[in-house]
LOKEZA-390386 format. One record per atom (N, C-alpha, C): residue number from 1; residue in three letters; atom name; x, y, z. Coordinates in steps of 0.02 Angstrom, whole numbers, plus 50000, padded with zeros to 5 digits. Layout:
// residues N
<rec num="NUM" residuo="ALA" atomo="CA" px="X" py="Y" pz="Z"/>
...
***
This chain:
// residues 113
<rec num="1" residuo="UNK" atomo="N" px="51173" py="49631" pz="49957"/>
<rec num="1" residuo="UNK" atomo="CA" px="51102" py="49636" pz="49973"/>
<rec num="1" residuo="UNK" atomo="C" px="51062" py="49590" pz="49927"/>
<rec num="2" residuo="UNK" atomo="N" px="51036" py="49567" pz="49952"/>
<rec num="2" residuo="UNK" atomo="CA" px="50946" py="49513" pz="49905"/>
<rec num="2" residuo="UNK" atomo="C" px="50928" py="49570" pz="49873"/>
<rec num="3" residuo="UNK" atomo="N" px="50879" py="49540" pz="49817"/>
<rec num="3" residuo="UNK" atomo="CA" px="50843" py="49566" pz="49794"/>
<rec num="3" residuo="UNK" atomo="C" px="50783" py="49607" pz="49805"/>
<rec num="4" residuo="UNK" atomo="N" px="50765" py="49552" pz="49873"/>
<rec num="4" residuo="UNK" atomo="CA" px="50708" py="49597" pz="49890"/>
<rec num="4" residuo="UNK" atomo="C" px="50727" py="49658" pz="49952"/>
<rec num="5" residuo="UNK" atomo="N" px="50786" py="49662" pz="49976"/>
<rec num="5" residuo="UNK" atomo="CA" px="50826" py="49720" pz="50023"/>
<rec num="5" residuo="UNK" atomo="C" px="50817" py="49769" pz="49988"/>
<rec num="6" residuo="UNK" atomo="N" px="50860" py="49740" pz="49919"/>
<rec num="6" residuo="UNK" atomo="CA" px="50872" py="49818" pz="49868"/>
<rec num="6" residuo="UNK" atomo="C" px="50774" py="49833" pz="49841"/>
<rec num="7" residuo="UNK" atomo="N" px="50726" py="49798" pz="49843"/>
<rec num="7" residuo="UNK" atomo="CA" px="50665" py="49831" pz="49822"/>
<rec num="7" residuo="UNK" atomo="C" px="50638" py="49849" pz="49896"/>
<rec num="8" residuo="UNK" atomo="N" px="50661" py="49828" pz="49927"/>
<rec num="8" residuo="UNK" atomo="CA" px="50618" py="49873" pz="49994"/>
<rec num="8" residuo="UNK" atomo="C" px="50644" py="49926" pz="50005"/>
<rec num="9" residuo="UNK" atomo="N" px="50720" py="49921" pz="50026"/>
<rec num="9" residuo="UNK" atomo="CA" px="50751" py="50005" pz="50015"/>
<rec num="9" residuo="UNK" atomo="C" px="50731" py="50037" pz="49943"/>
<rec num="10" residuo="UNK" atomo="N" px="50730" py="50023" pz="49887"/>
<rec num="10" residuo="UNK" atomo="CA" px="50693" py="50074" pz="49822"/>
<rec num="10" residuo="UNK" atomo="C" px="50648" py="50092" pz="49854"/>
<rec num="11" residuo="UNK" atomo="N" px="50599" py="50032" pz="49870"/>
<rec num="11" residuo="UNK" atomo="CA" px="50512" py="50086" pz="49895"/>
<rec num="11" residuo="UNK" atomo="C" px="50524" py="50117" pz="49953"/>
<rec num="12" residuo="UNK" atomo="N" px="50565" py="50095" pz="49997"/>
<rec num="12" residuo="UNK" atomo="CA" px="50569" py="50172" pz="50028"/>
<rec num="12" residuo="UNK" atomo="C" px="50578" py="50233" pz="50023"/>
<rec num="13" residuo="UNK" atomo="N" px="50637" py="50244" pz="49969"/>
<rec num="13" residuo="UNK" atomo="CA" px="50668" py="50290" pz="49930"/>
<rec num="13" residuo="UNK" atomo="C" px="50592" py="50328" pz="49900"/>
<rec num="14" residuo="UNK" atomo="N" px="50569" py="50279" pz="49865"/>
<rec num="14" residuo="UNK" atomo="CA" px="50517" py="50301" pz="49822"/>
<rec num="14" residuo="UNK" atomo="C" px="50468" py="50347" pz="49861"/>
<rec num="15" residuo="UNK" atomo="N" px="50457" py="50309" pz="49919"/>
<rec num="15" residuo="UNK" atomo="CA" px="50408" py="50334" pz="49972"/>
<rec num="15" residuo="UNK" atomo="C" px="50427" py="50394" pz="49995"/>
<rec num="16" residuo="UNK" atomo="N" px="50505" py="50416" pz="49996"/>
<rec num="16" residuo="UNK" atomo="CA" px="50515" py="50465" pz="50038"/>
<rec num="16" residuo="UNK" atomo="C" px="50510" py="50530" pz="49993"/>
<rec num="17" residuo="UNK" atomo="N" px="50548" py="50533" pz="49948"/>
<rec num="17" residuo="UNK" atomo="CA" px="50533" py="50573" pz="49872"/>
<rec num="17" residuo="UNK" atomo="C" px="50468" py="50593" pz="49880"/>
<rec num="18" residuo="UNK" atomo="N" px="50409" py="50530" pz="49854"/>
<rec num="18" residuo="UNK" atomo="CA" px="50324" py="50543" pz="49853"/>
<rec num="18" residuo="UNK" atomo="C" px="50310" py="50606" pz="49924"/>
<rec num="19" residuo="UNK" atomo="N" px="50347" py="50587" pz="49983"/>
<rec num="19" residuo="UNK" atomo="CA" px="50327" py="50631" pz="50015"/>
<rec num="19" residuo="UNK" atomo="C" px="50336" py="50690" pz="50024"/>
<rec num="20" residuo="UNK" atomo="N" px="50402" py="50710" pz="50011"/>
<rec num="20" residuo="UNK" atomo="CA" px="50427" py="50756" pz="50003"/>
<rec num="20" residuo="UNK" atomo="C" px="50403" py="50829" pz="49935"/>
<rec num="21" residuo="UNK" atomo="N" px="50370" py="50796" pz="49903"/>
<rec num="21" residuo="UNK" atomo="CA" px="50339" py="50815" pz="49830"/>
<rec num="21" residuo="UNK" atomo="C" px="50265" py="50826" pz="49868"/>
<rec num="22" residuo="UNK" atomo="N" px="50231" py="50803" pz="49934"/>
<rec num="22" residuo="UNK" atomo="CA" px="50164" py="50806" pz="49931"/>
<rec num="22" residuo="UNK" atomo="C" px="50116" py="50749" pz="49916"/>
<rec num="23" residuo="UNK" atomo="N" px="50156" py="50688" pz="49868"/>
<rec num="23" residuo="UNK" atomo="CA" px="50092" py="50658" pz="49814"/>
<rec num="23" residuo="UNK" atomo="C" px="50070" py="50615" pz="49863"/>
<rec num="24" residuo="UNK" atomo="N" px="50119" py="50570" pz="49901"/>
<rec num="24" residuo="UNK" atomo="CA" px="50085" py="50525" pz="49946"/>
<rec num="24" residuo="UNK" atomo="C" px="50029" py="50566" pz="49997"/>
<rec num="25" residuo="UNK" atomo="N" px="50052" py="50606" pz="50051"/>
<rec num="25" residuo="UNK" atomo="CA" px="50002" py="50656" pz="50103"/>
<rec num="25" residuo="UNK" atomo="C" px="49929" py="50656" pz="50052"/>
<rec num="26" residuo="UNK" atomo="N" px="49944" py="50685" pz="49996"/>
<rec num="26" residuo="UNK" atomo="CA" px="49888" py="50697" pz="49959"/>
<rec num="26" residuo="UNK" atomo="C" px="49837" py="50659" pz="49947"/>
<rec num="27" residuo="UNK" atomo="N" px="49857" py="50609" pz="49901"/>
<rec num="27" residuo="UNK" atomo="CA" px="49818" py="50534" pz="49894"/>
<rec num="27" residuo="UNK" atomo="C" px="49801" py="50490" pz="49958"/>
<rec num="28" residuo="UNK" atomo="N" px="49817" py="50512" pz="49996"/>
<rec num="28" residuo="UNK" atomo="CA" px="49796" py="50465" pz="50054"/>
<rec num="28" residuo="UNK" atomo="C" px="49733" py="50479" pz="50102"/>
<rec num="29" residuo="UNK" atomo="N" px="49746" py="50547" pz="50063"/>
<rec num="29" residuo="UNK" atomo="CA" px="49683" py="50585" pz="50087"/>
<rec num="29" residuo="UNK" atomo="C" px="49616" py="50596" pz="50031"/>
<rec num="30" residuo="UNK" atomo="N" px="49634" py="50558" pz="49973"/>
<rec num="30" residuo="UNK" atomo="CA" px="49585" py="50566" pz="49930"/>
<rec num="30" residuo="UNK" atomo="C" px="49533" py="50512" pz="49948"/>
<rec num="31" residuo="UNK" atomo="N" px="49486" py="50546" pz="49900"/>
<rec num="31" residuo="UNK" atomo="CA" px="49421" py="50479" pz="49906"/>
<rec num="31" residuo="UNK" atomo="C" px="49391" py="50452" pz="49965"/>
<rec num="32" residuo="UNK" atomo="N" px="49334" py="50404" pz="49949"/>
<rec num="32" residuo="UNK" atomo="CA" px="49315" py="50341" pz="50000"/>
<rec num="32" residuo="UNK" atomo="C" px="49276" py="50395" pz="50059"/>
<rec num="33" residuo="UNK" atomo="N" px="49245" py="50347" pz="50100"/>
<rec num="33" residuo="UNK" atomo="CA" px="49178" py="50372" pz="50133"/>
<rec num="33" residuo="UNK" atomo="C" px="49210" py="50434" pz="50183"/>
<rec num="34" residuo="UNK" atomo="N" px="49175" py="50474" pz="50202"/>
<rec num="34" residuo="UNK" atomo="CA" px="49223" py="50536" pz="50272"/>
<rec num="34" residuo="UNK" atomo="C" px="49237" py="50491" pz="50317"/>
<rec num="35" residuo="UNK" atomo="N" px="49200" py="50436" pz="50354"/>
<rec num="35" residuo="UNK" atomo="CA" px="49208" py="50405" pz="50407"/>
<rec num="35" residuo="UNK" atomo="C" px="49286" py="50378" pz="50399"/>
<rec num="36" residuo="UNK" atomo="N" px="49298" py="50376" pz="50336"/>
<rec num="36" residuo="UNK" atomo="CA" px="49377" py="50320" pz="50335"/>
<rec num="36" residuo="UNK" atomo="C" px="49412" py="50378" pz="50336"/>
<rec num="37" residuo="UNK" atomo="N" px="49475" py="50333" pz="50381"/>
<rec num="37" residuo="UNK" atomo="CA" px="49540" py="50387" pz="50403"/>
<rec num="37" residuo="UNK" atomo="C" px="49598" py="50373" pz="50373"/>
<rec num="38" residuo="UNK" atomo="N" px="49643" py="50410" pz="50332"/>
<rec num="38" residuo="UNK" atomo="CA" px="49691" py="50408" pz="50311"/>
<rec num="38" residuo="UNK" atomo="C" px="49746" py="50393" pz="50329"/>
<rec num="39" residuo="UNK" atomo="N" px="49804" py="50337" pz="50327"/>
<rec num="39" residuo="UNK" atomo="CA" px="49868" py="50358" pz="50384"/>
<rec num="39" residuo="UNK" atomo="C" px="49925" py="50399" pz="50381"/>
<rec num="40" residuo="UNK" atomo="N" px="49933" py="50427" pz="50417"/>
<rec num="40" residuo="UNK" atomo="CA" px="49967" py="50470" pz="50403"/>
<rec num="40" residuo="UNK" atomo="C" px="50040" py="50468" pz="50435"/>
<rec num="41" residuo="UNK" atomo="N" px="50089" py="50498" pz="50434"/>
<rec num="41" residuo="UNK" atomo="CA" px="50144" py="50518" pz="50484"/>
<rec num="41" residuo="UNK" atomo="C" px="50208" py="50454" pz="50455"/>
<rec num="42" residuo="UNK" atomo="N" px="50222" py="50425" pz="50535"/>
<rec num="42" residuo="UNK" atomo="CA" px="50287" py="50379" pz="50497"/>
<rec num="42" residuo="UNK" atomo="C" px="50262" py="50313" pz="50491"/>
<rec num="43" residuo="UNK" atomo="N" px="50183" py="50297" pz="50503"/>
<rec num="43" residuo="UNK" atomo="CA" px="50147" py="50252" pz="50484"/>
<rec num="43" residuo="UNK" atomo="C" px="50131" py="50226" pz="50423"/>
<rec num="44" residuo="UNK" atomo="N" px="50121" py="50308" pz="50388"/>
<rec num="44" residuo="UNK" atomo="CA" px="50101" py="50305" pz="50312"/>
<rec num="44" residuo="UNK" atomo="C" px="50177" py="50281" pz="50279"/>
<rec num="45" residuo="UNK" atomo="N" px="50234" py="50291" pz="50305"/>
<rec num="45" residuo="UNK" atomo="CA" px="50273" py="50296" pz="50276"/>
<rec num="45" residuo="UNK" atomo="C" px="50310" py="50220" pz="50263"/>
<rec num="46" residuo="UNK" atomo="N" px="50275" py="50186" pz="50317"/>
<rec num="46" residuo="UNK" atomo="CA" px="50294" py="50109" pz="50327"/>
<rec num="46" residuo="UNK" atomo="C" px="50242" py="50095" pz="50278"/>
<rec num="47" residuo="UNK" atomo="N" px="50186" py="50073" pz="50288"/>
<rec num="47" residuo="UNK" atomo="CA" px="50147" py="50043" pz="50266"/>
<rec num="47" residuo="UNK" atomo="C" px="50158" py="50052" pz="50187"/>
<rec num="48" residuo="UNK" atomo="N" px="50165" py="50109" pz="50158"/>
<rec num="48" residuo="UNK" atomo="CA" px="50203" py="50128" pz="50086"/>
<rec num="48" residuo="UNK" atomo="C" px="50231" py="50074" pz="50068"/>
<rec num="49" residuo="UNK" atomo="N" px="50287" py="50085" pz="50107"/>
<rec num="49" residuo="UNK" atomo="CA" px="50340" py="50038" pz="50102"/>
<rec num="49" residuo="UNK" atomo="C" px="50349" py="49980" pz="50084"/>
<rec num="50" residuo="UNK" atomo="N" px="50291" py="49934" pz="50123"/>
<rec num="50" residuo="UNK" atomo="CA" px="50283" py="49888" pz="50142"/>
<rec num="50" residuo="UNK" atomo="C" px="50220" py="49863" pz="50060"/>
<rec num="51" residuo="UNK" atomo="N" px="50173" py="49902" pz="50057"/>
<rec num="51" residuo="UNK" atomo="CA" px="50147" py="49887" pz="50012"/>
<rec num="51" residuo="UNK" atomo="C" px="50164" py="49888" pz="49959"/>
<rec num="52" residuo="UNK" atomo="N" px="50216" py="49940" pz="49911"/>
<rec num="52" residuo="UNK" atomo="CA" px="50255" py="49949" pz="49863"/>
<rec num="52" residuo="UNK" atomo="C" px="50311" py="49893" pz="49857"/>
<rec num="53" residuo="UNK" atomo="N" px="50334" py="49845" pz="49921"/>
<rec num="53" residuo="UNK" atomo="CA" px="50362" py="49796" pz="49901"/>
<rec num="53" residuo="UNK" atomo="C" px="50338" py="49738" pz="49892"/>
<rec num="54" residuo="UNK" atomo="N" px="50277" py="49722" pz="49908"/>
<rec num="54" residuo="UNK" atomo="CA" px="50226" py="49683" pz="49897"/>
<rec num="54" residuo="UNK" atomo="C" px="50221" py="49680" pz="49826"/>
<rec num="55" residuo="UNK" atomo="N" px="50193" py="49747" pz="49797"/>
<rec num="55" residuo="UNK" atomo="CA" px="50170" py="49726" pz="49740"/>
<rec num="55" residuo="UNK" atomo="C" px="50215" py="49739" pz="49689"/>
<rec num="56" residuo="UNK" atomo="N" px="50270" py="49753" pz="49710"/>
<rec num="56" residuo="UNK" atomo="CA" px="50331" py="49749" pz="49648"/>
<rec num="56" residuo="UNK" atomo="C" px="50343" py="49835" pz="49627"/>
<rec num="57" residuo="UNK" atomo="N" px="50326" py="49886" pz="49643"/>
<rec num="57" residuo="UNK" atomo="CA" px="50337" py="49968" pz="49619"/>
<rec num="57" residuo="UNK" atomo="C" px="50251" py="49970" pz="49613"/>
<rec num="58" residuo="UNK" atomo="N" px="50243" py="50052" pz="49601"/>
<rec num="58" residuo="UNK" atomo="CA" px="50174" py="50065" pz="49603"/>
<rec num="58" residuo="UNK" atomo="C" px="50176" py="50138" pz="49621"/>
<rec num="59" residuo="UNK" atomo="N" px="50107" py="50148" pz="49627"/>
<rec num="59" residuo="UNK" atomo="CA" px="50107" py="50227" pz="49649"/>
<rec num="59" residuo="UNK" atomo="C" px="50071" py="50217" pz="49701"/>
<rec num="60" residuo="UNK" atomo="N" px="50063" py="50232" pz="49765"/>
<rec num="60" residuo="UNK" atomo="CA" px="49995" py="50230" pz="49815"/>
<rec num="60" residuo="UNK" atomo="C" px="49983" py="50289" pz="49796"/>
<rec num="61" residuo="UNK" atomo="N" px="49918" py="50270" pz="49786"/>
<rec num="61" residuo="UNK" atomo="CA" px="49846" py="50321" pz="49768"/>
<rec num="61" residuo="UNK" atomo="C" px="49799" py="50316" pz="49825"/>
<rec num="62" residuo="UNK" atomo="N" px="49793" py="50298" pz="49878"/>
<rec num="62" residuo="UNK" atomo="CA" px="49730" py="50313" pz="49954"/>
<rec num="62" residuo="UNK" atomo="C" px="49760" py="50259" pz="50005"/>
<rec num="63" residuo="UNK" atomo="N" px="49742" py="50278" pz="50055"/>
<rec num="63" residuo="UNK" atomo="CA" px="49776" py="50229" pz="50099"/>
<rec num="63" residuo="UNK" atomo="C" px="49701" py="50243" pz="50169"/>
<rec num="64" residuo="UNK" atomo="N" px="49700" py="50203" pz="50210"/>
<rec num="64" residuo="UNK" atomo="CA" px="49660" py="50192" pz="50289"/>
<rec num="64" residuo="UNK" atomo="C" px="49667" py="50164" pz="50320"/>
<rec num="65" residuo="UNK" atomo="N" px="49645" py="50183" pz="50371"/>
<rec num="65" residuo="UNK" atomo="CA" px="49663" py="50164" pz="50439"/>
<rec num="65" residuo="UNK" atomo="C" px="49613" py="50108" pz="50480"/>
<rec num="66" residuo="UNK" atomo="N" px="49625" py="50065" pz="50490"/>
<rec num="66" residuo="UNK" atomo="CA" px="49574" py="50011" pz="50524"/>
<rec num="66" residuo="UNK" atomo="C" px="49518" py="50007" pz="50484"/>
<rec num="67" residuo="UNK" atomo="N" px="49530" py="49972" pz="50426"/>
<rec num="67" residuo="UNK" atomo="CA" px="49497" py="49941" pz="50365"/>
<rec num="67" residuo="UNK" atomo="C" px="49480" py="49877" pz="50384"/>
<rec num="68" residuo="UNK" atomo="N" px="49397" py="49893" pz="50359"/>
<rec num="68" residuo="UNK" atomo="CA" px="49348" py="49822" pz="50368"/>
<rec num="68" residuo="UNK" atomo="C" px="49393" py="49765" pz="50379"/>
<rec num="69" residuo="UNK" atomo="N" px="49428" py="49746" pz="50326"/>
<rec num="69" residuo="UNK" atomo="CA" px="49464" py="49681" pz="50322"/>
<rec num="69" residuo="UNK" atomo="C" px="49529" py="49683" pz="50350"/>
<rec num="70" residuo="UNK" atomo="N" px="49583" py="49745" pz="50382"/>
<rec num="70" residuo="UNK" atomo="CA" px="49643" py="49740" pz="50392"/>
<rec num="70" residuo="UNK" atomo="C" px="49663" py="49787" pz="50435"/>
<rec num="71" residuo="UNK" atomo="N" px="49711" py="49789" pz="50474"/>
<rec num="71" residuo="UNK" atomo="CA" px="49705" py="49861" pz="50520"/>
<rec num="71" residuo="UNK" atomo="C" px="49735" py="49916" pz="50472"/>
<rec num="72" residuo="UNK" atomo="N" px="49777" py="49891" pz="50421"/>
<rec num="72" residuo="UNK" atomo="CA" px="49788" py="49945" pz="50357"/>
<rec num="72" residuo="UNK" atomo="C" px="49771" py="49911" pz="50294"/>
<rec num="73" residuo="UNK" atomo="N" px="49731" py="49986" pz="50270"/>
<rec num="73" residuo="UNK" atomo="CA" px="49763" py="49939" pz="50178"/>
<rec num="73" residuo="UNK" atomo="C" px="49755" py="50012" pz="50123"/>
<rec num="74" residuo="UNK" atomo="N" px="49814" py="49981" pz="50091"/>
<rec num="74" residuo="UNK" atomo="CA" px="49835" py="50022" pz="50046"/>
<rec num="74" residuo="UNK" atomo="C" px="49832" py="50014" pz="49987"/>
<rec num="75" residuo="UNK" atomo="N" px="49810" py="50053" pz="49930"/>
<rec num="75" residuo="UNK" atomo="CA" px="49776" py="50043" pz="49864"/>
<rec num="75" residuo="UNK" atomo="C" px="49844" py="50069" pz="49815"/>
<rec num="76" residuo="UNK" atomo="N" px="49860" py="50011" pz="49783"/>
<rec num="76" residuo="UNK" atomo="CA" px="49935" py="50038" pz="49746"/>
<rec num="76" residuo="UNK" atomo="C" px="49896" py="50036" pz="49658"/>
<rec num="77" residuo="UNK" atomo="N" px="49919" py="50085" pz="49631"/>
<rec num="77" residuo="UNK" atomo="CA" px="49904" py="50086" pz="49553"/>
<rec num="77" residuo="UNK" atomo="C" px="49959" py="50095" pz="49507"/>
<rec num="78" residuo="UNK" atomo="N" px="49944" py="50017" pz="49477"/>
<rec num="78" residuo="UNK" atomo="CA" px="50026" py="49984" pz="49445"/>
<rec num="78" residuo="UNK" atomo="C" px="50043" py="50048" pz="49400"/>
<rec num="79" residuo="UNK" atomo="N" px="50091" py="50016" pz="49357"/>
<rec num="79" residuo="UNK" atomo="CA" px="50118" py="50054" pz="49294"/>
<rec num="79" residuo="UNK" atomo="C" px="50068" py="50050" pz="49267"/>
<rec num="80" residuo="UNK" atomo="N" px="50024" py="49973" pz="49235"/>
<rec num="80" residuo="UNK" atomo="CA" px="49988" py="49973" pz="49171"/>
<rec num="80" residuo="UNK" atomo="C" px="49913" py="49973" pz="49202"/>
<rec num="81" residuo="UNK" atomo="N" px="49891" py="50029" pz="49253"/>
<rec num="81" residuo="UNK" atomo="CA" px="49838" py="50069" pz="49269"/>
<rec num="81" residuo="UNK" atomo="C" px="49799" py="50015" pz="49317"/>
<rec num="82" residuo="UNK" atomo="N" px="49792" py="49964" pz="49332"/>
<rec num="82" residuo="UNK" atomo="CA" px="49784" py="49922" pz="49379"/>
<rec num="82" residuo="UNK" atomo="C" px="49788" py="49950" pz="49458"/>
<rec num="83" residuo="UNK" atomo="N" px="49750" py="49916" pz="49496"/>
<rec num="83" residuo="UNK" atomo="CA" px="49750" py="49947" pz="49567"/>
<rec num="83" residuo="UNK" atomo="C" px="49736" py="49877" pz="49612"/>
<rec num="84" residuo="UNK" atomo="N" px="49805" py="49877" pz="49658"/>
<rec num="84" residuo="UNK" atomo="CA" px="49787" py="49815" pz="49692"/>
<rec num="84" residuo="UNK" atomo="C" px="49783" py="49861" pz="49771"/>
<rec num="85" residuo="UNK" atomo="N" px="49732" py="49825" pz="49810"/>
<rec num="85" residuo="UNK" atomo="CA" px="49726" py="49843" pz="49865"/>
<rec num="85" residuo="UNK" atomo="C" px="49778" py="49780" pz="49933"/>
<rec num="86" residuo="UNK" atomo="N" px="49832" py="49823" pz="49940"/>
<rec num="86" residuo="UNK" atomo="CA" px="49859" py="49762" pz="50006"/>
<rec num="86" residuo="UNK" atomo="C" px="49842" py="49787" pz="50060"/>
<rec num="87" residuo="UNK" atomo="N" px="49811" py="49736" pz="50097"/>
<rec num="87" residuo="UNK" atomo="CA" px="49795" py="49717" pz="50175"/>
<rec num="87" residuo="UNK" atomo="C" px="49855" py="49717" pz="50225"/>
<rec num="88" residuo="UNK" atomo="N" px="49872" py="49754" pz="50278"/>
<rec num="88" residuo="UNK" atomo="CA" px="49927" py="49750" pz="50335"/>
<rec num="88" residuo="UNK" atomo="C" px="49903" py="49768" pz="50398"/>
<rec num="89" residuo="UNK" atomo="N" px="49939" py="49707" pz="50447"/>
<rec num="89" residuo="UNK" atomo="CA" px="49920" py="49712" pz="50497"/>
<rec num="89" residuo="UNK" atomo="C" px="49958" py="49759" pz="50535"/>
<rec num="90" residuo="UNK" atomo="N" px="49939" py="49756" pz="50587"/>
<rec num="90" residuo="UNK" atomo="CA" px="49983" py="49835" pz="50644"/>
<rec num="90" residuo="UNK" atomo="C" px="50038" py="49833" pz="50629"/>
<rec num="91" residuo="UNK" atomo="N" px="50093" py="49778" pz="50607"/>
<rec num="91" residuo="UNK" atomo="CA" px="50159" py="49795" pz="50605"/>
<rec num="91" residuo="UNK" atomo="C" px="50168" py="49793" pz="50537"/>
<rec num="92" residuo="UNK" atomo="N" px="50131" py="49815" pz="50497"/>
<rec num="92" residuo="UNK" atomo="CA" px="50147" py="49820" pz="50443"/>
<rec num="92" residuo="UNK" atomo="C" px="50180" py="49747" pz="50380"/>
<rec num="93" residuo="UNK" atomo="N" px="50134" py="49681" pz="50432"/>
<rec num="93" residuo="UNK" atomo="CA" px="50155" py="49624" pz="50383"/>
<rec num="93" residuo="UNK" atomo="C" px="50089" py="49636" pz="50348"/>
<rec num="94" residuo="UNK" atomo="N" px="50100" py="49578" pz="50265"/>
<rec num="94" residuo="UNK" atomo="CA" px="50076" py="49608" pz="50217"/>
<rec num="94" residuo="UNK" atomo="C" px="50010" py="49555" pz="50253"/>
<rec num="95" residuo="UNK" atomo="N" px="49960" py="49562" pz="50244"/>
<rec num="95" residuo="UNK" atomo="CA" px="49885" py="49507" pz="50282"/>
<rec num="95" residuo="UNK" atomo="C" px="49859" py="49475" pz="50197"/>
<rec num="96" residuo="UNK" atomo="N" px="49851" py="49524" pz="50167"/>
<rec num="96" residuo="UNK" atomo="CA" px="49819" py="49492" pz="50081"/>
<rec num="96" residuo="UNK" atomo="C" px="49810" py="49539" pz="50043"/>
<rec num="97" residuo="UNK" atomo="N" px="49809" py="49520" pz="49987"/>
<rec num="97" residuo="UNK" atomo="CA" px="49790" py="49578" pz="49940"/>
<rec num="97" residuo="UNK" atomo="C" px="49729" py="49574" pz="49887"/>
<rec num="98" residuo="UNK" atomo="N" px="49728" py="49617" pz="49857"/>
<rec num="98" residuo="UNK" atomo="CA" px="49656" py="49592" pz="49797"/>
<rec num="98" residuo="UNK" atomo="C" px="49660" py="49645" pz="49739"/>
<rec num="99" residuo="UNK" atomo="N" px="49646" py="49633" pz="49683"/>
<rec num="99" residuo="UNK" atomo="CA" px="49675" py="49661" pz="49623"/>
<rec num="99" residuo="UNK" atomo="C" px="49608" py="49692" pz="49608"/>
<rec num="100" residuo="UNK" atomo="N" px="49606" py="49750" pz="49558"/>
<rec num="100" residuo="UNK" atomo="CA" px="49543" py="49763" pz="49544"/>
<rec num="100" residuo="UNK" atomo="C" px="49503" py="49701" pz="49465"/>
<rec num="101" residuo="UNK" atomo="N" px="49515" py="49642" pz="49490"/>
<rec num="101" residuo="UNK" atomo="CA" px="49486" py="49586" pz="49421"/>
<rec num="101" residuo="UNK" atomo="C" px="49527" py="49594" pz="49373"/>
<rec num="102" residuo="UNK" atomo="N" px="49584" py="49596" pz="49354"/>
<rec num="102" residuo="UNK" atomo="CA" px="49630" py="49573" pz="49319"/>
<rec num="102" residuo="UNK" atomo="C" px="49668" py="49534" pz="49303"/>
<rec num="103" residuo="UNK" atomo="N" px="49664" py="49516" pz="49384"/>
<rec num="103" residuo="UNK" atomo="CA" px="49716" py="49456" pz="49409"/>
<rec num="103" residuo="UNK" atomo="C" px="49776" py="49491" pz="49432"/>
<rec num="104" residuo="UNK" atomo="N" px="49797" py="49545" pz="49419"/>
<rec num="104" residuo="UNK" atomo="CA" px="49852" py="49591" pz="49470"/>
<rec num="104" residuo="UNK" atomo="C" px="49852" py="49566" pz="49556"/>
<rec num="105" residuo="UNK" atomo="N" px="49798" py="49562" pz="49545"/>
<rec num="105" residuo="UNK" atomo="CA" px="49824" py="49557" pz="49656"/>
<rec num="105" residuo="UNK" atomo="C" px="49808" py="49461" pz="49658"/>
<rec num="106" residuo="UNK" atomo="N" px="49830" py="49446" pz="49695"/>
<rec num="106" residuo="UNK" atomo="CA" px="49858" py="49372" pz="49718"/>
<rec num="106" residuo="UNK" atomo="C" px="49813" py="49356" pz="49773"/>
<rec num="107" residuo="UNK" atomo="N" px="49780" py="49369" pz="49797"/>
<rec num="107" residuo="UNK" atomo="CA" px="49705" py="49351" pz="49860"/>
<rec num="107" residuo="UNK" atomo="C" px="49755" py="49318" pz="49897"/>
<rec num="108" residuo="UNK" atomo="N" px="49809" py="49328" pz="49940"/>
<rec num="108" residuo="UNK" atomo="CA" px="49832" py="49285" pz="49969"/>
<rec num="108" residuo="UNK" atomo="C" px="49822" py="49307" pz="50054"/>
<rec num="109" residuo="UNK" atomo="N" px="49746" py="49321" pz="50069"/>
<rec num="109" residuo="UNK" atomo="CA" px="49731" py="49323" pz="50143"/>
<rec num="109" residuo="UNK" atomo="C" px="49744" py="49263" pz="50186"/>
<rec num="110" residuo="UNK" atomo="N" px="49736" py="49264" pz="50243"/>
<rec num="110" residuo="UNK" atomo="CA" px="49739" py="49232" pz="50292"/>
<rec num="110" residuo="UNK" atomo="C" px="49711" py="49179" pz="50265"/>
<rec num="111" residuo="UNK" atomo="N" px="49630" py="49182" pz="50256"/>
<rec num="111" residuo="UNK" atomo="CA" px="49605" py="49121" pz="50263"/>
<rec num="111" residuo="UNK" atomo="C" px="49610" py="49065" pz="50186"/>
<rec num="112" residuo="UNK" atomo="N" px="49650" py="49092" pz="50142"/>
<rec num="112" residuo="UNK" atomo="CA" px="49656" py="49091" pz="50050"/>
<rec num="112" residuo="UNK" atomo="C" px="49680" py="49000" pz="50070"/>
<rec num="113" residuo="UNK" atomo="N" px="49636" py="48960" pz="50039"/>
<rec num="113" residuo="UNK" atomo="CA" px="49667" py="48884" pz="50034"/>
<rec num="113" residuo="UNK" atomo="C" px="49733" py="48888" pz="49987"/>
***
């Protein structure tokens, strides 16, 4: 297996654990305006996935559904307390991300020169 096989199967692993414990369901439902919708089901469970291998391990802390900028995006909060938000489209490719000003997230949207 690549490297990045064996970190996408980890964050799945990771993801499935988180769920099983509650923490993901939970946080996904925290925060941010009532109008925003959380994802939930085997959606949440991709998009996890998908975002935790993006940004290298993490915790997702909130996640939504048809976000201003992405049809998903998911807010991961590193080890060293950082929070990058990744952008995914319906199938769960990664669209961009954005760090909270640290330089953690890589702005690498669509339109990024």
């Amino acid at each position: 297996m690549t490297n990045k096989k064996w970190l996408a199967a980890g964050a799945v692993l990771v993801v499935a654990v988180l769920a099983v414990v509650g923490g993901v369901t939970a946080a996904g439902a925290m925060g941010g305006d009532d109008h925003e919708q959380p994802i939930t089901g085997a959606a949440l469970e991709q998009a996890s996935a998908a975002a935790l291998a993006h940004t290298g391990g993490g915790t997702v802390t909130e996640t939504e559904v048809e976000d201003e900028e992405s049809y998903h995006e998911v807010e991961v909060t590193l080890d060293d307390g950082s929070q990058v938000d990744v952008q995914l489209d319906e199938e769960f490719n990664v669209v961009g991300s954005e760090g909270d000003g640290d330089g953690s997230g890589d702005d690498d949207g669509p339109n990024d020169d």
